[in-house]
C-alpha positions as a Python dict, from the first residue, in 0.01 Angstrom:
ca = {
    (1, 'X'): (0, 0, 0),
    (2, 'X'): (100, 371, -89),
    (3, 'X'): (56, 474, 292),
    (4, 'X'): (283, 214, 424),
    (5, 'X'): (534, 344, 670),
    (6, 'X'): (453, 658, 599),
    (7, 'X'): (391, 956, 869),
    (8, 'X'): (40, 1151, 861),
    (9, 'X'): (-137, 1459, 1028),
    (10, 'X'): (-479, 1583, 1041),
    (11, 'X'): (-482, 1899, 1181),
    (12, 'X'): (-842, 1967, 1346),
    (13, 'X'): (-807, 1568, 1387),
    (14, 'X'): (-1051, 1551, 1667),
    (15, 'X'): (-1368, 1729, 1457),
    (16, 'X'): (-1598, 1519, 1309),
    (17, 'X'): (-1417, 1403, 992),
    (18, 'X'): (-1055, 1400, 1114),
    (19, 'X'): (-1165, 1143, 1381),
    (20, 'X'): (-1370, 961, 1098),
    (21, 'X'): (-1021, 1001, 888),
    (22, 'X'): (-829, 846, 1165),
    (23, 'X'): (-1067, 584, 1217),
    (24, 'X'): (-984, 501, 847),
    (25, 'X'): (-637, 515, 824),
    (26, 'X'): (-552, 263, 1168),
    (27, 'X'): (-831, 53, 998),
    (28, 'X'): (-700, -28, 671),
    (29, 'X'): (-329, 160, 619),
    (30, 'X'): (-22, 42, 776),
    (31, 'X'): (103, 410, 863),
    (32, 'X'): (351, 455, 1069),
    (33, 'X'): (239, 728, 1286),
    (34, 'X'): (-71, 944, 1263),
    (35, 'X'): (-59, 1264, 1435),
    (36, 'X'): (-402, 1453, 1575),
    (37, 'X'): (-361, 1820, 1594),
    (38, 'X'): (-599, 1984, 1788),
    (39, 'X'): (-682, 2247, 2027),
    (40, 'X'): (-917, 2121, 2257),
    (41, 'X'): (-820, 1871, 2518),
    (42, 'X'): (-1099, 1725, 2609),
    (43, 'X'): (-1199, 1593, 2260),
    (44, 'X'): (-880, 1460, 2256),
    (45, 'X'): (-909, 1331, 2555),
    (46, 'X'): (-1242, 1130, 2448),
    (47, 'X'): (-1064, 1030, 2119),
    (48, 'X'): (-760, 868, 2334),
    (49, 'X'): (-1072, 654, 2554),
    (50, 'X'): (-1231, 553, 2155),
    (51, 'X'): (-899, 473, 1972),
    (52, 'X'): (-577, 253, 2161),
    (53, 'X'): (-304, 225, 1943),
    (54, 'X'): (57, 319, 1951),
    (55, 'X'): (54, 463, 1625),
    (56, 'X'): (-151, 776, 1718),
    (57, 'X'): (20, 1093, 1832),
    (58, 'X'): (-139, 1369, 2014),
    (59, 'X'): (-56, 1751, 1956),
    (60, 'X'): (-241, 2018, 2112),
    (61, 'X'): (-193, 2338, 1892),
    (62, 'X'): (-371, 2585, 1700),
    (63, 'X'): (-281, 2665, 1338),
    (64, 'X'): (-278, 3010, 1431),
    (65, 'X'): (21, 2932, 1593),
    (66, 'X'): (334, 2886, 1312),
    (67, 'X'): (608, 2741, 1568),
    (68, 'X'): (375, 2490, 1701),
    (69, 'X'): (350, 2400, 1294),
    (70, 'X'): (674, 2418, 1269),
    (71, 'X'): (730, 2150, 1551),
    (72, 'X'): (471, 1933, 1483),
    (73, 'X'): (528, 1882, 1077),
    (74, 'X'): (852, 1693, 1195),
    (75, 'X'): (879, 1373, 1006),
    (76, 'X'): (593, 1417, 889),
    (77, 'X'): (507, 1286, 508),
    (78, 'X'): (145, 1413, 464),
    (79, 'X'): (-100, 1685, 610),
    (80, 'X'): (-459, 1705, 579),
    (81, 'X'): (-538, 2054, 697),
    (82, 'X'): (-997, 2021, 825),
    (83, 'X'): (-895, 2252, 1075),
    (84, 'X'): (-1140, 2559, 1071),
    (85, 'X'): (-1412, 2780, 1202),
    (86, 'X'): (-1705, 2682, 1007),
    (87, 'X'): (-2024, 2840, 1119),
    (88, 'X'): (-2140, 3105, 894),
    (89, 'X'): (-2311, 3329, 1185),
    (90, 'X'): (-2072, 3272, 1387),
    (91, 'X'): (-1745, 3438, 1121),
    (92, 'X'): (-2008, 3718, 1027),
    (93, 'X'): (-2017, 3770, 1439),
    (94, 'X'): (-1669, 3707, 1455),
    (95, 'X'): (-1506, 3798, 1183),
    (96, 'X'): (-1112, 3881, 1273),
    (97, 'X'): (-1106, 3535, 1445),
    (98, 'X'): (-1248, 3358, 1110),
    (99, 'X'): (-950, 3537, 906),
    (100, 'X'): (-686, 3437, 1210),
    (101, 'X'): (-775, 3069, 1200),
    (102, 'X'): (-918, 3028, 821),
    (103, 'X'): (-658, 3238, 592),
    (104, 'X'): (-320, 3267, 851),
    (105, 'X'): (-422, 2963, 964),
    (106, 'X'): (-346, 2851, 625),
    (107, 'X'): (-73, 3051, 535),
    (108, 'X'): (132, 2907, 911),
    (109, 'X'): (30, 2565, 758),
    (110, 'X'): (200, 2575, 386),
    (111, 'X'): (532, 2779, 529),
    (112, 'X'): (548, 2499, 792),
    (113, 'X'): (485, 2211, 525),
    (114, 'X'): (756, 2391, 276),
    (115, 'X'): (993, 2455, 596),
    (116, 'X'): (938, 2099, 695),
    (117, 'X'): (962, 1888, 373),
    (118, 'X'): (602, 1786, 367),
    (119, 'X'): (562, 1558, 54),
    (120, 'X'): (145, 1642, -9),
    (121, 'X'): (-80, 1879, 161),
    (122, 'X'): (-467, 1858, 112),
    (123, 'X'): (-663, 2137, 273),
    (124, 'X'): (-1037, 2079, 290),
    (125, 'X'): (-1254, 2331, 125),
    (126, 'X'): (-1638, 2382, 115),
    (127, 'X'): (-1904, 2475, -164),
    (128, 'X'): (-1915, 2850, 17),
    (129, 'X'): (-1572, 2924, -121),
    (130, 'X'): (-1737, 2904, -478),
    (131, 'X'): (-1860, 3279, -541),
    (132, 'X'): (-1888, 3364, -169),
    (133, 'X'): (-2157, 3618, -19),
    (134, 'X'): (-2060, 3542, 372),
    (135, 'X'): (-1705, 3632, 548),
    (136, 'X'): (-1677, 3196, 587),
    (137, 'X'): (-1653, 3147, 246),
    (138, 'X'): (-1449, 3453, 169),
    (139, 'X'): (-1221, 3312, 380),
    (140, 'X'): (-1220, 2977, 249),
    (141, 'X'): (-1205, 3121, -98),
    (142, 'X'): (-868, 3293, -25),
    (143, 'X'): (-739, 2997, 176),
    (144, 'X'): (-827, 2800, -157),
    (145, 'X'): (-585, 3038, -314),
    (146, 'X'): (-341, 3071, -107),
    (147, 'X'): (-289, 2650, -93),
    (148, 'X'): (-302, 2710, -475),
    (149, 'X'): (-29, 2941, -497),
    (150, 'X'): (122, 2739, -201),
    (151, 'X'): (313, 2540, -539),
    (152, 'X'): (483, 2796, -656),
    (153, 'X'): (582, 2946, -330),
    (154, 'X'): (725, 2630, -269),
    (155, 'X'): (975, 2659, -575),
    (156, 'X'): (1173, 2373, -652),
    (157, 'X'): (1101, 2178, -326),
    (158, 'X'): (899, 1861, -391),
    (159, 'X'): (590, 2007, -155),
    (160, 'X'): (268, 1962, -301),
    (161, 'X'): (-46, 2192, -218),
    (162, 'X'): (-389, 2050, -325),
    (163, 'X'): (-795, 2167, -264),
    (164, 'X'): (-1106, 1873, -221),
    (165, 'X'): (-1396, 2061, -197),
    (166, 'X'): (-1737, 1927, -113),
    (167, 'X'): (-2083, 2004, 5),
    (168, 'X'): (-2224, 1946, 308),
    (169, 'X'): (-2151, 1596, 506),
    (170, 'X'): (-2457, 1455, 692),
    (171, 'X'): (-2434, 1424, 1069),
    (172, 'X'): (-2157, 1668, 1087),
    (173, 'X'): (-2190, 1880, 1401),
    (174, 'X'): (-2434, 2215, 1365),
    (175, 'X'): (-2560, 2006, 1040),
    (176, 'X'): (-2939, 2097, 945),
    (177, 'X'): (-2984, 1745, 1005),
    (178, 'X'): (-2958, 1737, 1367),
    (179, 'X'): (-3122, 2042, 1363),
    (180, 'X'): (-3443, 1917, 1159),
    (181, 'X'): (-3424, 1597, 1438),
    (182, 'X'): (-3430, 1858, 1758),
    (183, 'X'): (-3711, 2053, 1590),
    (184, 'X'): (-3939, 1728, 1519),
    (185, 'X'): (-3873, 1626, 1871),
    (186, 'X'): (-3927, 1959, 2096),
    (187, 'X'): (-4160, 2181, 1873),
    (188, 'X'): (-4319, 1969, 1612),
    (189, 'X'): (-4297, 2188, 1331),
    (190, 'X'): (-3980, 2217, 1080),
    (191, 'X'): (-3899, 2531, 981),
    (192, 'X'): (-3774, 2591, 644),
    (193, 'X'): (-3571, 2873, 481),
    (194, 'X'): (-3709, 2870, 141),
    (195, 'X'): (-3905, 2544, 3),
    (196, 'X'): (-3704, 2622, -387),
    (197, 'X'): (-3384, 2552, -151),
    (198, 'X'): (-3124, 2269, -271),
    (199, 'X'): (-2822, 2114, -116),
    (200, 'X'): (-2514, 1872, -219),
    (201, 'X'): (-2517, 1607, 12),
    (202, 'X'): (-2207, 1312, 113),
    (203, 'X'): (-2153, 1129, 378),
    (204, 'X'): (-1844, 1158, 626),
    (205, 'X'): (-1772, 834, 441),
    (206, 'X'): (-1730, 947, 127),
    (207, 'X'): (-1567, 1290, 243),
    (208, 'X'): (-1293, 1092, 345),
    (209, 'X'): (-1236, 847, 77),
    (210, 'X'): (-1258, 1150, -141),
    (211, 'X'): (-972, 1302, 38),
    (212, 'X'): (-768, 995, 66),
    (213, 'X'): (-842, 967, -327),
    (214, 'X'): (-675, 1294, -344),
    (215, 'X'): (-401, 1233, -138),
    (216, 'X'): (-284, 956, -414),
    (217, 'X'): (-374, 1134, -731),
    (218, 'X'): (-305, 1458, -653),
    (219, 'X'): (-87, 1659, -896),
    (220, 'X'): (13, 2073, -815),
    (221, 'X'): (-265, 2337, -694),
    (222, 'X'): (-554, 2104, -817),
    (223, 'X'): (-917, 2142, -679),
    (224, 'X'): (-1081, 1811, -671),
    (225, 'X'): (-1468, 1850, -673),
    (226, 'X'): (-1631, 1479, -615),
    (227, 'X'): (-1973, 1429, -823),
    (228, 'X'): (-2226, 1445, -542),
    (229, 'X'): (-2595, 1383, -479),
    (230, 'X'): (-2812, 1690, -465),
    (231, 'X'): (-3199, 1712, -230),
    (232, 'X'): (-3463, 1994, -191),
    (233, 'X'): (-3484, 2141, 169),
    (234, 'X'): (-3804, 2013, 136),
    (235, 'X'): (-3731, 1656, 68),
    (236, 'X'): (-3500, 1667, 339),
    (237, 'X'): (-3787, 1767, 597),
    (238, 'X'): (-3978, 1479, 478),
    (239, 'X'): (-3732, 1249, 515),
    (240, 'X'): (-3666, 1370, 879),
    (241, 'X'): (-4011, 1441, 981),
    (242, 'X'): (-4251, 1288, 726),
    (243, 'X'): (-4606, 1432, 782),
    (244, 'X'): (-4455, 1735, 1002),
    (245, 'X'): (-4605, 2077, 931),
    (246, 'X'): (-4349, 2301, 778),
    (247, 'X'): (-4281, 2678, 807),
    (248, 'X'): (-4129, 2901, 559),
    (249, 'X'): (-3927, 3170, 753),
    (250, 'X'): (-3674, 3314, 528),
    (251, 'X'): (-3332, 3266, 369),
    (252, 'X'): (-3018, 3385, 674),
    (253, 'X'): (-2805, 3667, 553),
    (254, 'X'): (-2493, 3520, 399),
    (255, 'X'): (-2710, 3160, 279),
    (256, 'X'): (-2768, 3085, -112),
    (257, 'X'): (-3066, 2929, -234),
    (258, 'X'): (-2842, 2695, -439),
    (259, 'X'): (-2481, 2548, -407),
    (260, 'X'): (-2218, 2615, -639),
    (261, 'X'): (-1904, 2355, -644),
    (262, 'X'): (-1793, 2445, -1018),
    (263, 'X'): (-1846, 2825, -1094),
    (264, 'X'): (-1884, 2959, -1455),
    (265, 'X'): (-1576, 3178, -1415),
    (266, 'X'): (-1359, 2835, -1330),
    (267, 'X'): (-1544, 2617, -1621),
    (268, 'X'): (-1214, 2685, -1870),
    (269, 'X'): (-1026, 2529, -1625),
    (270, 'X'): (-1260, 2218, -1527),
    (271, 'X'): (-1159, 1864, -1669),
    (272, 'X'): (-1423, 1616, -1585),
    (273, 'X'): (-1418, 1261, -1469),
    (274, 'X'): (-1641, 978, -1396),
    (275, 'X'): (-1652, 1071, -1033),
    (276, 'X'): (-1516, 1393, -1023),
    (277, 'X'): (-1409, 1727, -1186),
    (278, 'X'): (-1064, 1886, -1153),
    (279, 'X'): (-1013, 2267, -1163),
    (280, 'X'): (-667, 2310, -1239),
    (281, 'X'): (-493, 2557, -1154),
    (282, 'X'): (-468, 2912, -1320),
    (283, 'X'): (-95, 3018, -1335),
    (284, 'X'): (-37, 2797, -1621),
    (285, 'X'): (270, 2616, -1653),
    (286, 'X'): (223, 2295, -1464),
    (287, 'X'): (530, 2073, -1361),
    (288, 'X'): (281, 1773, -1428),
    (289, 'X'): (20, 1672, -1677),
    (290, 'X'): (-351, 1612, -1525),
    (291, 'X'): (-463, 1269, -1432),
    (292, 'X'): (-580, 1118, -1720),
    (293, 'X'): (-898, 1082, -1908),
    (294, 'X'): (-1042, 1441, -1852),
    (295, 'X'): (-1247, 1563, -2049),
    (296, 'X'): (-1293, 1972, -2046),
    (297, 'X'): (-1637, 2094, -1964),
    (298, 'X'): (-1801, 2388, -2190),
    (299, 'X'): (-1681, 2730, -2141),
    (300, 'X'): (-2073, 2799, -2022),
    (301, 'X'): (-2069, 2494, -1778),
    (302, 'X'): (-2148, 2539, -1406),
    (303, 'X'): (-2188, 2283, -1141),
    (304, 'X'): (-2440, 2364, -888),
    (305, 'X'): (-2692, 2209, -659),
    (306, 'X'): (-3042, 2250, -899),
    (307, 'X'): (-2896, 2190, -1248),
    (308, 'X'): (-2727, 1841, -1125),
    (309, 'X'): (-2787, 1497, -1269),
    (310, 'X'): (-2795, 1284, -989),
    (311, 'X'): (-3053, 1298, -680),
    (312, 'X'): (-3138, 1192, -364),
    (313, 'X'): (-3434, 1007, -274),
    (314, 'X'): (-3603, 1080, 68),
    (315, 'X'): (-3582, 712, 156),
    (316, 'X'): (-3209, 725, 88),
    (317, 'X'): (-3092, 959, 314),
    (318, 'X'): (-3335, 840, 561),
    (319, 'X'): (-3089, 495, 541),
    (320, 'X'): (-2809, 703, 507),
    (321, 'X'): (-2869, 879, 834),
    (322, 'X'): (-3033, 611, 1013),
    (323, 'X'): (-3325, 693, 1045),
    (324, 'X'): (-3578, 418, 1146),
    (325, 'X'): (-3845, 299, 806),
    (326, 'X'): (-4126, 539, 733),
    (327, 'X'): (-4489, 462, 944),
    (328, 'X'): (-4689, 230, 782),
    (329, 'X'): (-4456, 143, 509),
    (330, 'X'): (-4514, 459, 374),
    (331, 'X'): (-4295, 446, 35),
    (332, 'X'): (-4047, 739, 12),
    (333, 'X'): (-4060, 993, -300),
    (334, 'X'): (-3900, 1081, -582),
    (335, 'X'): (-3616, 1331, -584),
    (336, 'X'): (-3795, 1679, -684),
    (337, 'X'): (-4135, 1576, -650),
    (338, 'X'): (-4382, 1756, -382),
    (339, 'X'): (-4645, 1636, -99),
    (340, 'X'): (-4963, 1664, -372),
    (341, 'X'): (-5045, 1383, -567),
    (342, 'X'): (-4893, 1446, -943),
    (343, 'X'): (-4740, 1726, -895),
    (344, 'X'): (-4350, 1736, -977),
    (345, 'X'): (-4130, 2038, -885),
    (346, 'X'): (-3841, 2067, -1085),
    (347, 'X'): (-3500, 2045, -965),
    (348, 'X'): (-3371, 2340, -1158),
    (349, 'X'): (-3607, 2582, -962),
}
């Protein structure tokens, strides 16, 4: 195996994914050593009581802070950087500490992975960095570019900077899932944004054989964007809380009506694949061909949320989430169709 005796570290490695990541990697890679960098000790506490083995290394740092970097990339053969602040109210709210953890956050990580020797770095990126309105995706957007350029900066040194970005993983923490459950269970009614709404949707799963994916493939400043599902808000609520009365109450500052993971204004640089599209990157001049059998996508091609090819039934996430079978056997229904017999909203809405 590629991994095998190799040296790994997930920075935010105690969040939801990097402890799914983890879980992964002692389960079927013969690393070396895995380092979790973190900043809470408690969580990594927990994670200590969940996983026993003698391959796992615990840091306690903050990718704000470039020295503990510095000391903590030793030996160290790959990074995955999920390390971020996330929650879109909470940046606007906040939004010096979003730039000190999201952008120099990123910035401490590719000078320590150049400084270091770091063979590959994949930083995890999200569908708000595509054409951002709110300060979370701004700052994911420039992180995105700074990994990018993170290539060049590294000049001759073989240090490779790469992008995955994604949509939004079910059961993550402050998910609309969970939030959907607690309003079925305490108030009885669902509230919804806007009922045209549409999401992509993965599993932590598939977020991190994505990323492990790109880890092997990777070439220079690449964005890998997997081919996701998409779901109305309002199939989601069904699936959730089938029969529950719903209630419109507005879209949040800073939230889109529909996700973008390919914008127009990257199309000329898109190559697609069976599973996947690559944007490459835009300074031209790559040390490395793409991975092969690419196709490019039109000039006028855009991938978003309502114009994609592949849906979600309600009675697959409900499995996907594990939620228990619908009452009475009720059958689940199609992706983009509504509660009234015969009617079918359209997906591109």
């Amino acid at each position: 195996m590629w991994l095998e005796g190799k040296s790994i570290l997930v920075t935010g490695g105690t969040g939801t994914f990097g402890r799914a990541l983890i879980r992964e990697l002692l389960a079927k890679h013969e690393l070396r050593r895995i380092v979790v960098y973190s900043r809470d000790e408690l969580k990594q506490f927990e994670m200590r009581q969940e996983l026993d083995s003698d391959r796992l290394r615990y840091f306690l740092g903050d990718v704000r802070d470039r020295d503990r970097l510095f000391r903590a990339f030793a030996d160290v053969d790959y990074v995955v950087h999920a390390a971020a602040l996330k929650q879109v109210p909470a940046a606007e709210y906040n939004p010096f500490e979003a730039v000190k953890t999201n952008i120099l956050g990123a910035q401490n990580i590719i000078e320590a992975a150049i400084d270091r020797g770091v063979k590959r770095v994949v930083a995890l990126s999200s569908d708000k960095a595509a054409n951002p309105i709110n300060l979370y995706g701004a700052t994911k957007l420039v992180s995105d570019k700074l990994f990018i350029a993170g290539n060049a900066y590294a000049g001759g040194q073989d240090t490779r900077f790469g992008v995955v970005r994604y949509g939004n993983v079910l059961g993550s923490r402050g998910s609309v899932v969970q939030f959907f459950r607690d309003c079925r269970d305490n108030k009885g009614v669902i509230p919804i944004t806007d009922e045209r709404m549409t999401r992509f949707w993965l599993t932590v799963d598939q977020a991190v054989s994505f990323v492990i994916q790109f880890l092997h493939d990777m070439r220079r400043g690449e964005i890998f964007v997997p081919k996701l599902q998409s779901m109305r808000v309002m199939d989601l609520a069904e699936a959730i809380a089938p029969g529950y009365p719903t209630q419109e109450v507005g879209i949040r500052p800073g939230e889109k009506l529909h996700e973008v993971l390919v914008p127009y204004d990257e199309a000329r640089l898109a190559l697609e694949y069976e599973d996947s599209y690559i944007i490459r990157p835009p300074f031209g001049g790559e040390v490395e061909p793409p991975r092969p059998g690419g196709v490019p996508v039109d000039p006028d091609f855009s991938y978003r949320s309502n114009n994609n090819s592949q849906w979600m039934s309600t009675e697959e996430l409900r499995k996907k989430i594990g939620e228990p079978p619908r009452p009475n056997g009720r059958p689940g229904k199609e992706p983009g169709h509504g509660d009234e017999p015969g009617k079918k909203y359209s997906p591109a809405l």
